[in-house]
C-alpha positions as CSV (number, residue, x, y, z in Angstrom):
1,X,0.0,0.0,0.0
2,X,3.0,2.3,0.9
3,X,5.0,1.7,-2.5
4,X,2.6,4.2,-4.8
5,X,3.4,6.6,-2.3
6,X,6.7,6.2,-2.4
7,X,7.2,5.7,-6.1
8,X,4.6,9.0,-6.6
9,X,7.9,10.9,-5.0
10,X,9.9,12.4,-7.4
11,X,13.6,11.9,-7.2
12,X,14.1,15.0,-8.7
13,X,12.7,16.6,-5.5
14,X,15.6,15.2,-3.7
15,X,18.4,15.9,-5.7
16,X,17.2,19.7,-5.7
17,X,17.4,19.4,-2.0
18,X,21.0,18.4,-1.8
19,X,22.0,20.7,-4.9
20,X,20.7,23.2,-2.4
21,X,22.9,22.4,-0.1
22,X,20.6,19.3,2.5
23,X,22.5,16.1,3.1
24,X,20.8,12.9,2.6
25,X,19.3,12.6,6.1
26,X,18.2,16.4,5.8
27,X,15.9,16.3,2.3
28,X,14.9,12.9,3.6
29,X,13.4,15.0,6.3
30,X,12.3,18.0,5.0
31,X,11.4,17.3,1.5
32,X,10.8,13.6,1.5
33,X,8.7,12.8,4.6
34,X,6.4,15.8,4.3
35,X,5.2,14.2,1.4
36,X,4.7,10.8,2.2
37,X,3.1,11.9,5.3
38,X,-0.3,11.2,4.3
39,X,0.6,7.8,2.6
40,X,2.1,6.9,6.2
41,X,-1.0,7.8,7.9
42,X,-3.3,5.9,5.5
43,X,-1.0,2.7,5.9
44,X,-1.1,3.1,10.0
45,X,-4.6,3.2,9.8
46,X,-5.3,0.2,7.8
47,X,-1.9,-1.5,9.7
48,X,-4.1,-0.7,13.0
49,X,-7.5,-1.9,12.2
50,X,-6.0,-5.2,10.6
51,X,-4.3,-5.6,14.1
52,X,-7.6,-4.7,16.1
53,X,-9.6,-6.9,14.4
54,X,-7.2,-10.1,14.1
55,X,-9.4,-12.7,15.8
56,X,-8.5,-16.1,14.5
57,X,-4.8,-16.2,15.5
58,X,-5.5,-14.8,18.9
59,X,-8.1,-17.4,19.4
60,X,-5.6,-20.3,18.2
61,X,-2.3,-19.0,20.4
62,X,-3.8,-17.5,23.3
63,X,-6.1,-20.0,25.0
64,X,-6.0,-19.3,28.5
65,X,-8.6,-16.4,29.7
66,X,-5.8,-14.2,31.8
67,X,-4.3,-13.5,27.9
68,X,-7.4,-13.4,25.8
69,X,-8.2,-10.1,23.8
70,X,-11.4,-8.0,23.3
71,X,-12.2,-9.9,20.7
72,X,-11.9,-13.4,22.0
73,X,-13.5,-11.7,25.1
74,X,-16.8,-11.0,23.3
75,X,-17.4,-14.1,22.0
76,X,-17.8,-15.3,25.7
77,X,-21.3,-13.7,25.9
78,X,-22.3,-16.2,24.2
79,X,-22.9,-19.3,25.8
80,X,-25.2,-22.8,25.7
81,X,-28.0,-20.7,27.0
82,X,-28.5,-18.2,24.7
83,X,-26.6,-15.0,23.9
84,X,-26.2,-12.0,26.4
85,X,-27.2,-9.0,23.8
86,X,-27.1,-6.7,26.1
87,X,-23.5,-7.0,27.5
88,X,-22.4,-7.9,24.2
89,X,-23.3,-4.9,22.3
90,X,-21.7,-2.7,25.2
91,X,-18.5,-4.8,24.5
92,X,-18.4,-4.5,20.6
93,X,-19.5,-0.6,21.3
94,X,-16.3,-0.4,23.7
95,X,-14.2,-2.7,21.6
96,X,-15.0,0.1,18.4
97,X,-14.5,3.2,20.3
98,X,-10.5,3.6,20.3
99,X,-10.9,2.5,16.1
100,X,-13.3,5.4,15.6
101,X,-11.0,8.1,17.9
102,X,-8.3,7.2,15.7
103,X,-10.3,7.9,12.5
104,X,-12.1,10.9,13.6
105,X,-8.5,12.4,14.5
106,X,-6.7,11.5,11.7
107,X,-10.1,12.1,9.1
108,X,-7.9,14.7,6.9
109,X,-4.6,12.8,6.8
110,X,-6.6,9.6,5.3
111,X,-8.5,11.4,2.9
112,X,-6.0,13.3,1.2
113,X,-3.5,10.4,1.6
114,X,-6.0,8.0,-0.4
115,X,-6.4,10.5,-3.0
116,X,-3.0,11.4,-3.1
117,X,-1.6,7.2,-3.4
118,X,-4.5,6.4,-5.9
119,X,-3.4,9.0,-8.7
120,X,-0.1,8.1,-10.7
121,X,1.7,11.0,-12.4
């Protein structure tokens, strides 16, 4: 996901940078990372949620209830008699509160980072 960003980064930029008198580390810095900025913030976002939402592994490796995640923990209000809806919902509404913080903060970044990674030229 991170590559069109990076290969929608002219090398020219760059080497104006250093013919200006940056090092590498400096237009790196200045010139570079400004502008993959937004592709960094769309890749951290999908990164997170992927992460958040893994289930299947955490439900093979960690077994034991002292280790289990949110989302192995919601699956335990549901049992042999029936299905708690009320504490479950409360759970899934907790378990998708820090995923929607971290979108509503970085709501700009995404946007224009999407737009930015899906046009080539």
């Amino acid at each position: 996901m991170l590559r069109g960003f990076v290969a929608a980064v002219p090398v020219e930029l760059e080497e104006a940078a250093m013919v200006d008198g940056c090092g590498r580390i400096g237009a790196f810095v200045r010139i570079v990372l400004p502008l993959l900025a937004p592709g960094l913030v769309a890749t951290s976002v999908f990164a997170m949620v992927q992460a958040w939402n893994e289930y299947v592994l955490v439900y093979v490796l960690l077994s034991t209830p002292e280790k289990q995640t949110l989302s192995i923990w919601l699956v335990s209000f549901q049992t042999s008699f029936g299905t708690d809806y009320g504490g479950l919902m409360a759970g899934a509404t907790l378990t998708a509160l820090p995923v929607v913080v971290f979108f509503l903060v970085l709501q700009r970044k995404i946007a224009a980072g999407l737009a930015t990674g899906a046009v080539k030229g």
